[in-house]
N, CA, C and O atoms as CSV, one atom per row, in Angstrom:
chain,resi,resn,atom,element,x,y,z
A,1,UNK,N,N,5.856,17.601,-0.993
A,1,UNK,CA,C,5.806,17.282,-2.403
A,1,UNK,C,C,4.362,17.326,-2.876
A,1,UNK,O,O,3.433,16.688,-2.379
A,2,UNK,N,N,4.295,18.232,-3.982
A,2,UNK,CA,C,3.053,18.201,-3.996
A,2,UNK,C,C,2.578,16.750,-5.610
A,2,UNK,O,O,3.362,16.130,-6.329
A,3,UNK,N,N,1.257,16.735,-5.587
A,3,UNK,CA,C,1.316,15.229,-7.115
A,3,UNK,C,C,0.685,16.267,-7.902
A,3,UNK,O,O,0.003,17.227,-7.545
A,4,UNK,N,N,1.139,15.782,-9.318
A,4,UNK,CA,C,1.377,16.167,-10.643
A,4,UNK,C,C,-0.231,15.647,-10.807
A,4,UNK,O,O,-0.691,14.785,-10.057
A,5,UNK,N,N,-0.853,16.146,-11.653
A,5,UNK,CA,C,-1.910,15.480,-13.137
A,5,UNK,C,C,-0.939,14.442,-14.038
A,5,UNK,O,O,0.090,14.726,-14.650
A,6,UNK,N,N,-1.427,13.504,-13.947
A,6,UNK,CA,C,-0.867,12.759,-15.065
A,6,UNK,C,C,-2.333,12.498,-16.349
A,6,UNK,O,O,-2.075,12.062,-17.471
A,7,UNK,N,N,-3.386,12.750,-16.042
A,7,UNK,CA,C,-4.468,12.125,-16.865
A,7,UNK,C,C,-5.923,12.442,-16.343
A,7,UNK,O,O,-6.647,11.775,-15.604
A,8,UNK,N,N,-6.095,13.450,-16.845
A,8,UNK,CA,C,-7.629,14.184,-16.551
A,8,UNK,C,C,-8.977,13.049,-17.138
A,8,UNK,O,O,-9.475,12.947,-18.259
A,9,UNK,N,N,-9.197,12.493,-16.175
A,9,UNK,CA,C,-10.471,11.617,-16.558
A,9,UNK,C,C,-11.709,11.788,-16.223
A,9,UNK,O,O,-12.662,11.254,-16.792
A,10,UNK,N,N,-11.788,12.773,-14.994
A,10,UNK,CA,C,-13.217,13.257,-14.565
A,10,UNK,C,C,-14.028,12.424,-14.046
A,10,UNK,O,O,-15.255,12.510,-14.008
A,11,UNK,N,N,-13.404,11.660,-13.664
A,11,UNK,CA,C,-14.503,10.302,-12.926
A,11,UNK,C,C,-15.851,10.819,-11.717
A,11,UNK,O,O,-15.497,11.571,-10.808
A,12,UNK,N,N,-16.700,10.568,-11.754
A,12,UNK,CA,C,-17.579,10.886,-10.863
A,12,UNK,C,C,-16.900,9.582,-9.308
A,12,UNK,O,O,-15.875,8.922,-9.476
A,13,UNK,N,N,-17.278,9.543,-8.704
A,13,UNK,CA,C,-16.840,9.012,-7.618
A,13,UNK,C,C,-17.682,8.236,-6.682
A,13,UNK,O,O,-18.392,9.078,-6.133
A,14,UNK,N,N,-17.970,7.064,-6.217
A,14,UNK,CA,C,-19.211,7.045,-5.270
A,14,UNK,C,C,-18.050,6.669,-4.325
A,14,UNK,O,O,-16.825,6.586,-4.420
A,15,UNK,N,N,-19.344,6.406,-3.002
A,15,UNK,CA,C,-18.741,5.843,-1.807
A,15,UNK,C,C,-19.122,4.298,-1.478
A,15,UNK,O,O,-20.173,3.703,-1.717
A,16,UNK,N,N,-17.925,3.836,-0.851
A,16,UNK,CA,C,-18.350,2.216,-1.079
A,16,UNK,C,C,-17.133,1.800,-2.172
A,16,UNK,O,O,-16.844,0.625,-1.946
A,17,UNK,N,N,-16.553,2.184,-2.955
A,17,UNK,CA,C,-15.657,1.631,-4.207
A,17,UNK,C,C,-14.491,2.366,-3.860
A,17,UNK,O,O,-14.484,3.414,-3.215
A,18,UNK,N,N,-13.135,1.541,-4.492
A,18,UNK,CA,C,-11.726,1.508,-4.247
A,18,UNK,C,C,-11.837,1.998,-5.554
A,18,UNK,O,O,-12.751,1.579,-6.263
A,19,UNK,N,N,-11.114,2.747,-5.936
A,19,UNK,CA,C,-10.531,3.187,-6.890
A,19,UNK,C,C,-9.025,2.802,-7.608
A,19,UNK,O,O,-8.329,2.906,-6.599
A,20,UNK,N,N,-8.235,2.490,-8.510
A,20,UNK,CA,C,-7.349,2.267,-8.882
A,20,UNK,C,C,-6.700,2.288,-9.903
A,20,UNK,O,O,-7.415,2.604,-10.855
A,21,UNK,N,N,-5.577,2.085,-10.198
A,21,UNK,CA,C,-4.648,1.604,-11.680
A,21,UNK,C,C,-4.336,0.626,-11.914
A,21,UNK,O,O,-3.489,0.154,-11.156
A,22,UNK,N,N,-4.783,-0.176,-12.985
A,22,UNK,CA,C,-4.298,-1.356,-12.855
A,22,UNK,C,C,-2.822,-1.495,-13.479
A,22,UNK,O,O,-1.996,-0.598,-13.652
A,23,UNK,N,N,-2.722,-2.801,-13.755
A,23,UNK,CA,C,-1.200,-2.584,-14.483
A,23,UNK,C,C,-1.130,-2.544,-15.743
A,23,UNK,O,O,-0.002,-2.436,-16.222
A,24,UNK,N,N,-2.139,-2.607,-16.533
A,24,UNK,CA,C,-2.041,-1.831,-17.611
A,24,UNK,C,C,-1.878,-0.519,-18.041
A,24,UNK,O,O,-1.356,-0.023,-19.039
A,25,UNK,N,N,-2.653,0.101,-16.693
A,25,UNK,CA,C,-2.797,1.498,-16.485
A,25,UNK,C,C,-3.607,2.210,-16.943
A,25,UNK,O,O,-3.329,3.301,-17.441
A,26,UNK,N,N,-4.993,1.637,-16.849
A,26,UNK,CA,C,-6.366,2.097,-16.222
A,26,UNK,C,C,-6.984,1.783,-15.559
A,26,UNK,O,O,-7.177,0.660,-15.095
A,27,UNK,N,N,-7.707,3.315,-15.258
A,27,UNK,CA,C,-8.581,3.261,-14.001
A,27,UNK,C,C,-9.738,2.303,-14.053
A,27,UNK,O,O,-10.568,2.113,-14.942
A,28,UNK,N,N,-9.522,1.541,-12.434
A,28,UNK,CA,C,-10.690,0.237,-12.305
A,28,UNK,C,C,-11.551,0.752,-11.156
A,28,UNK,O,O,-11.036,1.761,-10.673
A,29,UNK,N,N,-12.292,0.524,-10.764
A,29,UNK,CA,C,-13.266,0.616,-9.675
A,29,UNK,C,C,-13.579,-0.923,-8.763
A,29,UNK,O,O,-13.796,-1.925,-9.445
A,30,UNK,N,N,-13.587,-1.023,-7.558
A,30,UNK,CA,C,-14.057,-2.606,-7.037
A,30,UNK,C,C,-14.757,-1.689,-6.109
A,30,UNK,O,O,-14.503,-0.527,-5.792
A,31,UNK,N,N,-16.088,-2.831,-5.605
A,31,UNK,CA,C,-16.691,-2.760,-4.020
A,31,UNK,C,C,-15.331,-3.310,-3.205
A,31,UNK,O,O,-14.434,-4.143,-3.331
A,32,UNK,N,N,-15.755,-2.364,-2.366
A,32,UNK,CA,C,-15.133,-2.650,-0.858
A,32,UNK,C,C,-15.870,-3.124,0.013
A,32,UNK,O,O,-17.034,-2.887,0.337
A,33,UNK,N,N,-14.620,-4.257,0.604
A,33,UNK,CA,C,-15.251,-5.075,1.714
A,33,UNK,C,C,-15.369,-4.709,2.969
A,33,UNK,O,O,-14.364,-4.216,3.483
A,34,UNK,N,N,-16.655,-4.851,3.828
A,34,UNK,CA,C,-16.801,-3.787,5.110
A,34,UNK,C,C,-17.323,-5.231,5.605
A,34,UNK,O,O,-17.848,-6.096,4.903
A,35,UNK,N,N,-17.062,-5.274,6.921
A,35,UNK,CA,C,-17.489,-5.966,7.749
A,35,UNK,C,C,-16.748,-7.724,7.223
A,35,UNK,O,O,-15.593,-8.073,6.980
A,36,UNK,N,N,-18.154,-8.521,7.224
A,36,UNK,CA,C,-18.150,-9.964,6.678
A,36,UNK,C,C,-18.471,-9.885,5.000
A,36,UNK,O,O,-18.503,-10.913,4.323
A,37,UNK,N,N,-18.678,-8.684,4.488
A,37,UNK,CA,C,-19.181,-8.635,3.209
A,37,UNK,C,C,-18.316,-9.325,2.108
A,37,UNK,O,O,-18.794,-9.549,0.996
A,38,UNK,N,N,-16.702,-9.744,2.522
A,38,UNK,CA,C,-16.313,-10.714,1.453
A,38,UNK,C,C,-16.070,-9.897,0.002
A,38,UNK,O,O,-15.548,-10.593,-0.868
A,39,UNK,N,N,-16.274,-8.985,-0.241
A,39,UNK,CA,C,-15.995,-8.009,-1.449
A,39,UNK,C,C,-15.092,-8.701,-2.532
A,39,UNK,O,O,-13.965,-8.387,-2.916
A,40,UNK,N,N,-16.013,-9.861,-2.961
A,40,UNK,CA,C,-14.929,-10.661,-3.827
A,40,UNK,C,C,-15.592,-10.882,-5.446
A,40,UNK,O,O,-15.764,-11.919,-6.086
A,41,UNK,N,N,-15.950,-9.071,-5.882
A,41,UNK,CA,C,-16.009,-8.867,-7.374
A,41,UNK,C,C,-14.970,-8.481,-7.980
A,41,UNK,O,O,-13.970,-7.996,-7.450
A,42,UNK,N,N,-15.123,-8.646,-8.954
A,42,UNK,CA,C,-14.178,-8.351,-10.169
A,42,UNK,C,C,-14.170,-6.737,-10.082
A,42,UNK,O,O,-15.068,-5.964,-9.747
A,43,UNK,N,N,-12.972,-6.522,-10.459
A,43,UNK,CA,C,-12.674,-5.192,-10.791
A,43,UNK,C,C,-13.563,-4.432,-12.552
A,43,UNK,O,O,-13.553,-5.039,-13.623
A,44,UNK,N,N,-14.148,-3.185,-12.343
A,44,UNK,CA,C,-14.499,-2.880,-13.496
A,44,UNK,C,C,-13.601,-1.449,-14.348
A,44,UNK,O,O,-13.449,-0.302,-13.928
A,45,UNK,N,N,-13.288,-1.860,-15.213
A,45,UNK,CA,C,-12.903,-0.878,-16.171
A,45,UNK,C,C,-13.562,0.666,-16.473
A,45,UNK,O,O,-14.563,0.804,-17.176
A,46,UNK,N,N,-12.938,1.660,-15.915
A,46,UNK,CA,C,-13.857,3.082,-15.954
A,46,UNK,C,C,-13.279,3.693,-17.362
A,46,UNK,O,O,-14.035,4.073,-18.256
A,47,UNK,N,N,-11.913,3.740,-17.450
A,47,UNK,CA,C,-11.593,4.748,-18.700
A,47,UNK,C,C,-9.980,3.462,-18.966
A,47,UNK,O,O,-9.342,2.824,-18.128
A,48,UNK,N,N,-9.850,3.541,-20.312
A,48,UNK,CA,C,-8.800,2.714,-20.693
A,48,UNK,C,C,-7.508,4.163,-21.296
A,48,UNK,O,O,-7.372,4.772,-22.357
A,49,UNK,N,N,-6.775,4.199,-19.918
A,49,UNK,CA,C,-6.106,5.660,-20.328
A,49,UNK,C,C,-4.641,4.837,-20.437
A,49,UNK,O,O,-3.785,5.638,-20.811
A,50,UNK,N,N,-4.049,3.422,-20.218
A,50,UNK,CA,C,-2.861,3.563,-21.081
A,50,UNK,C,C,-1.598,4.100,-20.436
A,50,UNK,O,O,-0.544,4.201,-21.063
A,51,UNK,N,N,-1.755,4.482,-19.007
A,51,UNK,CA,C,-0.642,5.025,-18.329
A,51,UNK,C,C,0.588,4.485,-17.969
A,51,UNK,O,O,0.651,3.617,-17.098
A,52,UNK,N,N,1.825,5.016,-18.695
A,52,UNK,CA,C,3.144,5.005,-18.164
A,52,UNK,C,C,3.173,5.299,-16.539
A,52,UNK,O,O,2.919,6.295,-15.861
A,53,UNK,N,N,3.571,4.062,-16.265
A,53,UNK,CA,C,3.807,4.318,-14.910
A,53,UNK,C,C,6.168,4.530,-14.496
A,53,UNK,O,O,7.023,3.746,-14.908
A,54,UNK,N,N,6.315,5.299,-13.978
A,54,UNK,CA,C,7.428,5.571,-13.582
A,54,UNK,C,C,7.750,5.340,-12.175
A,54,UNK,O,O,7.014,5.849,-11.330
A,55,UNK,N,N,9.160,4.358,-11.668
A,55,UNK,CA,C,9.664,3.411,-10.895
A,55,UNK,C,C,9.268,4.770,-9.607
A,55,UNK,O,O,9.492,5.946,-9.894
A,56,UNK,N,N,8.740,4.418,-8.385
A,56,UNK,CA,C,9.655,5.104,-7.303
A,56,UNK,C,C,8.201,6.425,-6.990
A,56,UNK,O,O,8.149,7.404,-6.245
A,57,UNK,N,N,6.932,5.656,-8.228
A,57,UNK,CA,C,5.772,7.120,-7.947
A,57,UNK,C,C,4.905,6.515,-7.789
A,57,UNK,O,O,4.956,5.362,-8.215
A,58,UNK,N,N,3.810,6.928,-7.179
A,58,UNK,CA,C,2.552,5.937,-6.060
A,58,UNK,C,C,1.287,7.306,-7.010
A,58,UNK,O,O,1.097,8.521,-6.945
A,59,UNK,N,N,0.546,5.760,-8.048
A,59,UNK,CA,C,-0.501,6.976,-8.984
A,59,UNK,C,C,-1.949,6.655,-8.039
A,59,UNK,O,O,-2.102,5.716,-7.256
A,60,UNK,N,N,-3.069,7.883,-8.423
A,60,UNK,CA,C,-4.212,7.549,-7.494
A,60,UNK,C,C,-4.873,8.649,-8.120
A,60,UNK,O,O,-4.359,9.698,-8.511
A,61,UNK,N,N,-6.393,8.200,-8.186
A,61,UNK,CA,C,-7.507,8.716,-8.569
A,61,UNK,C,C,-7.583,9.901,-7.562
A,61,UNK,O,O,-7.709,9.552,-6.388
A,62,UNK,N,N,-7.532,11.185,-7.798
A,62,UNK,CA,C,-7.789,12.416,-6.668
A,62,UNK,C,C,-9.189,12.726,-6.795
A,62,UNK,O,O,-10.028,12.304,-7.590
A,63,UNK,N,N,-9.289,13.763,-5.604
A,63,UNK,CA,C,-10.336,14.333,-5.782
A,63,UNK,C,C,-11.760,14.759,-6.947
A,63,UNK,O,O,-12.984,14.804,-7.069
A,64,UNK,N,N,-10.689,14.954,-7.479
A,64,UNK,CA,C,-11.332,15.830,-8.661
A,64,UNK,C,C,-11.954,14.504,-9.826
A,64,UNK,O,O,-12.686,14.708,-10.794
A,65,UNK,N,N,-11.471,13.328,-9.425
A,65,UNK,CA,C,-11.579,11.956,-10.461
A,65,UNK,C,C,-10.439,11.725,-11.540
A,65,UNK,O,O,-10.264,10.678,-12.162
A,66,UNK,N,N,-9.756,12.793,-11.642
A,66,UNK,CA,C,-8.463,12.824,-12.480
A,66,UNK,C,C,-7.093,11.667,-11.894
A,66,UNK,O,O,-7.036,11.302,-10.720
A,67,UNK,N,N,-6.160,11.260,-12.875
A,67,UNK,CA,C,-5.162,10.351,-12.072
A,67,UNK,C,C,-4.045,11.438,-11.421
A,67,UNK,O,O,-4.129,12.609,-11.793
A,68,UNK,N,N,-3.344,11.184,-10.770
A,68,UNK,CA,C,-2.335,12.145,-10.325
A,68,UNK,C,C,-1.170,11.211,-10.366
A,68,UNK,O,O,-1.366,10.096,-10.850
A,69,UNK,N,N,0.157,11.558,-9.870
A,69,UNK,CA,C,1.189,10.860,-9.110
A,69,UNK,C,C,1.974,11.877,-8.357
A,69,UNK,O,O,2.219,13.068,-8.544
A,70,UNK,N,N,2.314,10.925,-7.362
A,70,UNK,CA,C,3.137,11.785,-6.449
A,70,UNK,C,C,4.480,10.810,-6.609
A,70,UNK,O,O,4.434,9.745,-7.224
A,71,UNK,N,N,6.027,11.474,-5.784
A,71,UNK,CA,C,7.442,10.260,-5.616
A,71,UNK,C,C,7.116,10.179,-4.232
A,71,UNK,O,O,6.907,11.020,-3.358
A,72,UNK,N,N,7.138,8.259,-4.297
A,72,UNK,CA,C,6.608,7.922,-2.520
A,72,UNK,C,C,8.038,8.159,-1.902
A,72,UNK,O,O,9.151,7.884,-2.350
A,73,UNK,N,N,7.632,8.774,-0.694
A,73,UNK,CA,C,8.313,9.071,0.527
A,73,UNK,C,C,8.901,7.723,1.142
A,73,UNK,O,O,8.168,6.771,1.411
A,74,UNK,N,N,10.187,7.714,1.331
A,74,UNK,CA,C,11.210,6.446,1.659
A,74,UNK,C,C,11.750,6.910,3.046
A,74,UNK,O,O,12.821,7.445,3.330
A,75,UNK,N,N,10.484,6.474,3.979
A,75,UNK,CA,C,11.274,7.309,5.675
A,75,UNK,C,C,11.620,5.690,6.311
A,75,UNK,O,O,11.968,4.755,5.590
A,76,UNK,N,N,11.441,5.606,7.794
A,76,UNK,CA,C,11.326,5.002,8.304
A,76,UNK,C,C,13.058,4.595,8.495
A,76,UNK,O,O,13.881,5.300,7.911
A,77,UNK,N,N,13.607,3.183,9.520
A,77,UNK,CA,C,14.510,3.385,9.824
A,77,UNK,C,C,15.287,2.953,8.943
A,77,UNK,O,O,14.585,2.381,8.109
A,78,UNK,N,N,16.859,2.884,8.522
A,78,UNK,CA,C,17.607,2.979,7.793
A,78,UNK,C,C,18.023,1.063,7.776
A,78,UNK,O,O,17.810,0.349,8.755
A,79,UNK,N,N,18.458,0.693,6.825
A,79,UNK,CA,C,18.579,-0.825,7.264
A,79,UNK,C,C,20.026,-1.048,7.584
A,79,UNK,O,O,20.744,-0.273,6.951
A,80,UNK,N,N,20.884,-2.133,8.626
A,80,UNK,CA,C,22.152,-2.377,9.319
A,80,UNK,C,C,22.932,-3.029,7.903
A,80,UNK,O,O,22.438,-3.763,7.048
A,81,UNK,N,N,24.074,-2.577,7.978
A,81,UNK,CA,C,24.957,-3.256,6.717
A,81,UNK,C,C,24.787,-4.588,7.222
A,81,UNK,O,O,24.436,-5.130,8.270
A,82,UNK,N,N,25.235,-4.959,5.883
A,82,UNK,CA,C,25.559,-6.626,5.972
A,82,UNK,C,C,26.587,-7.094,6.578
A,82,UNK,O,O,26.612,-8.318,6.456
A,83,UNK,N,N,27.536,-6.651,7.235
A,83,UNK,CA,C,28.412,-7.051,7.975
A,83,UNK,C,C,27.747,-7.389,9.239
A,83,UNK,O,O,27.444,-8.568,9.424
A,84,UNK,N,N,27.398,-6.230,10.417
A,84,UNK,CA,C,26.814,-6.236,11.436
A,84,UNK,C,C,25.949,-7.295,11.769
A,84,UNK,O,O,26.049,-8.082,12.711
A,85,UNK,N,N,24.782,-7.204,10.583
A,85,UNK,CA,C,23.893,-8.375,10.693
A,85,UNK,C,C,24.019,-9.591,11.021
A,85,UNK,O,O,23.287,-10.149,11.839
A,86,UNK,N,N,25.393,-10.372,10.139
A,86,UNK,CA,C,25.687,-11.128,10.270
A,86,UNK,C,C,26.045,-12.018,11.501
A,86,UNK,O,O,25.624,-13.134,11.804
A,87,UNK,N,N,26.970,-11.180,12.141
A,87,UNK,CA,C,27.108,-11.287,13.438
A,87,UNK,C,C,26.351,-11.519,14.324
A,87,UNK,O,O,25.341,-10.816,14.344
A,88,UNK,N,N,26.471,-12.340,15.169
A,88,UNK,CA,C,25.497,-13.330,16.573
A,88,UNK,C,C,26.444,-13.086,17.589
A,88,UNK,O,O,27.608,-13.487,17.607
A,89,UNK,N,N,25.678,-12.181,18.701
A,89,UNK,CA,C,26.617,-12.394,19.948
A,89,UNK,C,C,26.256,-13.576,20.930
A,89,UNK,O,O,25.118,-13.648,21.394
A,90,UNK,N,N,27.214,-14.488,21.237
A,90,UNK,CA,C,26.923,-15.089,22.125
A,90,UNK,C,C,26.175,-14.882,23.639
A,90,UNK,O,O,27.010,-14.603,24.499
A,91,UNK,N,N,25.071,-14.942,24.043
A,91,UNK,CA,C,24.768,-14.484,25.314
A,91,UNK,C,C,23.990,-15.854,26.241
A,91,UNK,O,O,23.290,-16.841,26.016
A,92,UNK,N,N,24.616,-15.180,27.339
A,92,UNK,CA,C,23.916,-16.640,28.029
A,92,UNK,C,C,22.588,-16.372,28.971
A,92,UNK,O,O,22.530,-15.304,29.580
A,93,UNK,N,N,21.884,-17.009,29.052
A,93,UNK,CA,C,20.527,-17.098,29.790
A,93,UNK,C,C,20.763,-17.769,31.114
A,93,UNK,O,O,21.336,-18.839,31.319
A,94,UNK,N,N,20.218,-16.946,31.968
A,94,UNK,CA,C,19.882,-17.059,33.176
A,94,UNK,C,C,18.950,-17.567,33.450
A,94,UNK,O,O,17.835,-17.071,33.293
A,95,UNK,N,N,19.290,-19.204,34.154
A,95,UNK,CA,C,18.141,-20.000,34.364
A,95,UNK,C,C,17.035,-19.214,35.644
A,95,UNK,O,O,17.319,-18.723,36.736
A,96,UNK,N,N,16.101,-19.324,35.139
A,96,UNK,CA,C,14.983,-18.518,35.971
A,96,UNK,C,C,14.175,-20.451,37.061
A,96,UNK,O,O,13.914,-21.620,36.778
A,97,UNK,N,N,14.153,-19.697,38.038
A,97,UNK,CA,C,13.204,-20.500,38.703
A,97,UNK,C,C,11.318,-20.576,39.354
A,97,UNK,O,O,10.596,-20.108,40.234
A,98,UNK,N,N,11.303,-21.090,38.709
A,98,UNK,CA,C,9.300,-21.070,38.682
A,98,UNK,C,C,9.087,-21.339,39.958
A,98,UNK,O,O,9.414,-22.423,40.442
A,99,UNK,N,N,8.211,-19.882,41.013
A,99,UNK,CA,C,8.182,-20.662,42.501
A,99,UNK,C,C,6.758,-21.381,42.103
A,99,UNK,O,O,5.848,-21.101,41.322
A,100,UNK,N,N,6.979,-22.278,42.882
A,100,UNK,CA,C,5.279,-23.321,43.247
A,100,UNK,C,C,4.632,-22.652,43.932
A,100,UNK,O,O,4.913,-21.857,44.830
A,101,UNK,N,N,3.282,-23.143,43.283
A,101,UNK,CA,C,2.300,-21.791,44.070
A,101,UNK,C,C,1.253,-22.866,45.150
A,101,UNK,O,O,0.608,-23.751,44.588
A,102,UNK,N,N,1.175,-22.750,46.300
A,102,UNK,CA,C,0.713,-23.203,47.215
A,102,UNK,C,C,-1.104,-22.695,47.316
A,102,UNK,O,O,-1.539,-21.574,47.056
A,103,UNK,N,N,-1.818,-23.773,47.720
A,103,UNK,CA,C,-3.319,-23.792,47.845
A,103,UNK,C,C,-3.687,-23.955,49.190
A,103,UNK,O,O,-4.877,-23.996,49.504
């Protein structure tokens, strides 16, 4: 699947900063925390673009500084009905014996 342009913003980019959407739906910038650095600033406002966000799509600043979205990928294993779950098999444990350890 390849991601769409949703919003050409041209952001220049450094290194060191997270990039994001907030839930308003513009792009914010924060330091990132490396090490003990504690990275506990406020997020700053780059462009106030206003984006519709749609259920089921994962948006992100690309390359280019523009927003994109892609539809996130739903793998991994499948979940057990609710019947199955429910169910507890009785099993019994085998008392284990601890040998003493001699000096």
């Amino acid at each position: 699947m390849a991601a769409k342009k949703v919003y050409k913003s041209g952001i220049k980019r450094e290194k060191g900063f997270l990039y994001f959407i907030d839930k308003k739906g513009n792009v914010c910038k924060v330091k990132m925390a490396r090490g003990g650095s504690g990275g506990r600033s406020s997020p700053v406002t780059l462009v106030k673009s206003g984006i519709k966000r749609m259920e089921g799509h994962l948006y992100f600043v690309d390359k280019q500084g523009d927003v994109s979205a892609v539809a996130m990928s739903r793998g991994g294993r499948k979940k057990k009905s609710a019947k199955k779950s429910t169910k507890k098999k009785a099993t019994k444990k085998k008392a284990t014996k601890k040998k003493a350890r001699r000096r």
